[in-house]
C-alpha positions in Angstrom: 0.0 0.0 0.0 1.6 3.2 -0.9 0.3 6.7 0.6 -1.3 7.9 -1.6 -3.7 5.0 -1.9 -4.7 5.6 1.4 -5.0 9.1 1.4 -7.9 8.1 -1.3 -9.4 5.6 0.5 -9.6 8.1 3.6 -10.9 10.4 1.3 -13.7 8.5 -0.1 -14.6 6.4 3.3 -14.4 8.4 5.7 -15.8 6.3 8.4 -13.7 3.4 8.9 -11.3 1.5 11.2 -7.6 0.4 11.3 -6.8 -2.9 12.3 -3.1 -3.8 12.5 -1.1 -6.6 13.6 0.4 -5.3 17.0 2.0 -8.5 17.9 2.9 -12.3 16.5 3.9 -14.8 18.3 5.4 -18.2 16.0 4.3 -18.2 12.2 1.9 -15.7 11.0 0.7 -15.1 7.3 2.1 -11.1 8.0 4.6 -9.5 10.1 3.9 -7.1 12.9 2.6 -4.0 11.6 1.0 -5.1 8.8 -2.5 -3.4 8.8 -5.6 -2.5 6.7 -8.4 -0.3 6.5 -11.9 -1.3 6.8 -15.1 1.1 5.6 -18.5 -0.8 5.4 -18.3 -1.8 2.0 -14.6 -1.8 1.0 -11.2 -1.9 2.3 -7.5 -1.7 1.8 -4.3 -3.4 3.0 -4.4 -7.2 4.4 -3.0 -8.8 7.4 -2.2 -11.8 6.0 -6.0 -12.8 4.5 -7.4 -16.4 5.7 -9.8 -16.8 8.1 -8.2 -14.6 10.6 -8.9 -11.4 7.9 -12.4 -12.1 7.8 -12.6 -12.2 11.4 -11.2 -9.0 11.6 -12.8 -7.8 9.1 -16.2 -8.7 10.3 -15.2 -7.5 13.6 -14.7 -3.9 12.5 -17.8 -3.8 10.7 -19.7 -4.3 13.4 -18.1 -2.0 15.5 -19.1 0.5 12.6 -22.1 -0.6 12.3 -23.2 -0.5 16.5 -21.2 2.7 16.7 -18.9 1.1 19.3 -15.3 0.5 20.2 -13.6 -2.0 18.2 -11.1 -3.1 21.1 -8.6 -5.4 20.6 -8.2 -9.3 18.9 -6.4 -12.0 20.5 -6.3 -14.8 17.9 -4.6 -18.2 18.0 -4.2 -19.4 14.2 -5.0 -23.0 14.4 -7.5 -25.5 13.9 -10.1 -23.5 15.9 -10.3 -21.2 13.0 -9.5 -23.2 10.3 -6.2 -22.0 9.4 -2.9 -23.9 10.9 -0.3 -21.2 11.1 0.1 -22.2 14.6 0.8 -18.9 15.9 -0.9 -16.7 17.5 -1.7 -12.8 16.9 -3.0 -9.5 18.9 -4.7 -7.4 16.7 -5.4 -3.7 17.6 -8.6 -2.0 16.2 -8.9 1.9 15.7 -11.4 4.5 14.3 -9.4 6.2 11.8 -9.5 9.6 12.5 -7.2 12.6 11.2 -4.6 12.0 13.5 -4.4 8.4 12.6 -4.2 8.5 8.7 -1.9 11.2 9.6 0.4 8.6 11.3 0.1 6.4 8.7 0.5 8.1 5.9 4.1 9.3 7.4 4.9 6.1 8.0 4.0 4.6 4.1 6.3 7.6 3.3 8.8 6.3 5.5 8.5 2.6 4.4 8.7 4.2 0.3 11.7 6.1 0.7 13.7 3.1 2.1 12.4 0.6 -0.9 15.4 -0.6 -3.3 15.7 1.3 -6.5 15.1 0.0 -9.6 16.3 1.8 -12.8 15.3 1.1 -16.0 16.9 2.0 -19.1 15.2 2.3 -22.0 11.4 2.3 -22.6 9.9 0.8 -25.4 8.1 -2.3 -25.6 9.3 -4.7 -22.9 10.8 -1.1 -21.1 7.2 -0.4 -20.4 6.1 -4.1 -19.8 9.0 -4.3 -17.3 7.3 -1.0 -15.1 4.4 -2.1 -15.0 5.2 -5.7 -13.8 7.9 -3.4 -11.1 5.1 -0.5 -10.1 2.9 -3.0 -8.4 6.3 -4.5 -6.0 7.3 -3.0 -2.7 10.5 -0.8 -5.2 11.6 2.6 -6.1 10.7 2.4 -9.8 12.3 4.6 -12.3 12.8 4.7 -16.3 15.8 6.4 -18.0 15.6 7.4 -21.5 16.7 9.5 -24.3 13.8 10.4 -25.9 11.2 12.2 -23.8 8.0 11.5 -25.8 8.7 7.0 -25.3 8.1 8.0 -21.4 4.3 8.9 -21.9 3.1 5.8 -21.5 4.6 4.2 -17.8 1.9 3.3 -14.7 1.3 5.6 -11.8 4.2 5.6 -9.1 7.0 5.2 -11.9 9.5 8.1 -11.6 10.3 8.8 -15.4 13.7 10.6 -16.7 14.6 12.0 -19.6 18.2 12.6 -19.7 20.5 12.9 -22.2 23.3 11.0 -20.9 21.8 8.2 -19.1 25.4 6.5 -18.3 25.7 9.1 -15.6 22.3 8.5 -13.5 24.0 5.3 -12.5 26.7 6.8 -10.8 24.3 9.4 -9.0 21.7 6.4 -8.1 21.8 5.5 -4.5 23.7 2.2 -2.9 22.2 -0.8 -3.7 20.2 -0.1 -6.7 19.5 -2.6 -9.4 19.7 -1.8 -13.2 18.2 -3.2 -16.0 19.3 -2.2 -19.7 16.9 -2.2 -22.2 17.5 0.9 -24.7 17.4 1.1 -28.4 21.1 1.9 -28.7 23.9 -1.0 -28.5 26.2 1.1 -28.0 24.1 3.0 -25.8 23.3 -0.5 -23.8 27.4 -1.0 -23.9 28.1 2.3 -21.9 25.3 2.0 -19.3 26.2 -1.5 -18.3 29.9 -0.5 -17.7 29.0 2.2 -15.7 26.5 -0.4 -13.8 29.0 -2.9 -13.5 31.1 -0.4 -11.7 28.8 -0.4 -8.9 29.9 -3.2 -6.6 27.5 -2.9 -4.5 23.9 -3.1 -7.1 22.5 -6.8 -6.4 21.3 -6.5 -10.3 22.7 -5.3 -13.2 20.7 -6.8 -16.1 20.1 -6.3 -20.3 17.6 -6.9 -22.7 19.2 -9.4 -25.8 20.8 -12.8 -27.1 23.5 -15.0 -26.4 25.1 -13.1 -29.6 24.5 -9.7 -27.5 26.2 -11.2 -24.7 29.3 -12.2 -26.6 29.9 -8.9 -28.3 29.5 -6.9 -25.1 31.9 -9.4 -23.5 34.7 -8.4 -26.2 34.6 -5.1 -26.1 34.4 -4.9 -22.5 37.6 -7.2 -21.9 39.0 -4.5 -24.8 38.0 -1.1 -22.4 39.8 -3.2 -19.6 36.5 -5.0 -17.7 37.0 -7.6 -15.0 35.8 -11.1 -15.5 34.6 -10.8 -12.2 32.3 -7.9 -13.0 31.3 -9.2 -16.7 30.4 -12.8 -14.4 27.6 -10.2 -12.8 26.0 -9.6 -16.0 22.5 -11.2 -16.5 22.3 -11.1 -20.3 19.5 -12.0 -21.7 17.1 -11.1 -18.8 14.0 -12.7 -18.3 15.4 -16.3 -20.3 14.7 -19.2 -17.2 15.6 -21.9 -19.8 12.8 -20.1 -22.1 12.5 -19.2 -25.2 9.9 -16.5 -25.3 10.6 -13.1 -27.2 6.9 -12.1 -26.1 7.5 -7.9 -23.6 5.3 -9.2 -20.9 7.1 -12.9 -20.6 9.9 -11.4 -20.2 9.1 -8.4 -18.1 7.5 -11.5 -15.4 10.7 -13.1 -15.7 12.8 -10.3 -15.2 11.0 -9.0 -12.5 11.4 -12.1 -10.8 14.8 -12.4 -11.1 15.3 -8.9 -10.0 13.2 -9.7 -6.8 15.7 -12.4 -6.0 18.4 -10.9 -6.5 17.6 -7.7 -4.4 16.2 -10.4 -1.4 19.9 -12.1 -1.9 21.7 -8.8 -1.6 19.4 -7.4 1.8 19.7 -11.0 3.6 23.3 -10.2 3.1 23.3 -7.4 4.3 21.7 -8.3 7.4 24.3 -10.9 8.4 26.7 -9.2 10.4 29.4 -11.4 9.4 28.5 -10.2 6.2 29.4 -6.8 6.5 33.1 -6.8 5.9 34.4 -6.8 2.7 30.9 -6.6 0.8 31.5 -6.2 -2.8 30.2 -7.8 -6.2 30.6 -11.5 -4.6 27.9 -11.0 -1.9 25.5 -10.7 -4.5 26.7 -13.6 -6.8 
């Protein structure tokens, strides 16, 4: 849930309630934290769904319905309620008011600014089928190109460029960002992905193309001086799995998959503090 997607459903319902997970206790389909909104007839967010959402859920819209307090949830998430979890769960019910989506909506903001970056290179066809598969995953989306008029059609949240020398938003994008290459320009393509493969700490650095690509981009970037052990980070083509499907969105799914992994690899690794000594290009292999 981003915050503006809140803001909107505040906006629209304006009578509703909060309900988030305030503590778990062994496995749970959410973490703590995780919360949703409820209004009468819609609602936004999940805590993990199953049985134990429409409990909750029911649970708030009564309290909206009698006018009441909607108190607090202590669920055990076993047989009793048909789900087998085995954990158990305190969930805290609120009227949203204006200092609550207040709260929340700082804290969305929070949670938004500290997502991984993702930038894109290039957007024509799987470019564009490649943000949309990104814009609906918990990532700082954003699309580089050239040519202003190919960044018209990118979904809501995407932060579009137009630059003229894309090569040099890589060095100014923040630690740990992933970059996928998929311009209209080989040579173009070329200088990006040196300048990508540069950054020892990205968990992704990914383009669009063949086995042929791969093996032209290998010799001249052995010829400007490239590491094998930074050409060995190169995922070229994206998106292949053993496949052999040319079709944007097949391979905007795969990518985005492998991009997801990758990124999970690289903040696991992170979080190890034996980890955090000498981290460069081989935590992320």
């Amino acid at each position: 849930m981003r915050a503006g997607d809140l803001s909107r459903f505040v906006a629209a319902h304006p009578s509703s309630i909060v309900a988030e997970l305030s503590s778990v206790r062994g496995s749970s389909p959410r973490e703590a934290g995780a919360f949703m909104v409820v209004a009468a007839d819609a609602l936004i967010g999940t805590i993990g769904g199953g049985a134990l959402e429409y409990m909750v859920i029911a649970r708030a819209r009564q309290a909206l319905r009698d006018g009441l307090p909607p108190g607090v949830m202590d669920v055990p998430l076993g047989p009793e309620i048909g789900q087998c979890c085995g954990g158990r769960v305190t969930v805290s019910l609120r009227v949203m008011d204006s200092g609550e989506a207040a709260r929340l909506v700082e804290r969305l903001n929070g949670e938004a600014a500290a997502l991984p970056h993702v930038y894109l290179f290039g957007s024509g066809h799987v470019g564009t089928a490649l943000a949309r598969a990104l814009a609906a995953l918990p990532l700082n989306v954003h699309v580089v190109d050239t040519r202003p008029d190919e960044l018209a059609d990118l979904p809501e949240g995407v932060d579009a460029k137009a630059v003229p020398m894309p090569e040099a938003v890589v060095r100014g994008a923040p630690a740990g960002s992933a970059y996928v290459i998929l311009t209209h320009d080989h040579a173009l393509d070329f200088m990006i992905a040196m300048e990508a493969l540069k950054r020892a700490d990205s968990p992704y650095v990914g383009m669009v193309g063949s086995v042929t690509k791969r093996a032209k981009f290998a010799s001249w970037y052995r010829g400007e001086g490239g590491s094998e052990a930074a050409l060995a980070r190169l995922v070229l083509p994206i998106g292949a799995m053993g496949l052999v499907d040319k079709r944007p969105e097949v391979i905007a799914a795969l990518a985005a998959a492998e991009i997801m992994v990758q990124i999970g690899k690289g903040e696991v690794s992170m979080a190890r503090p034996e980890s955090r000594q000498g981290l460069g290009a081989a935590a992320f292999d």
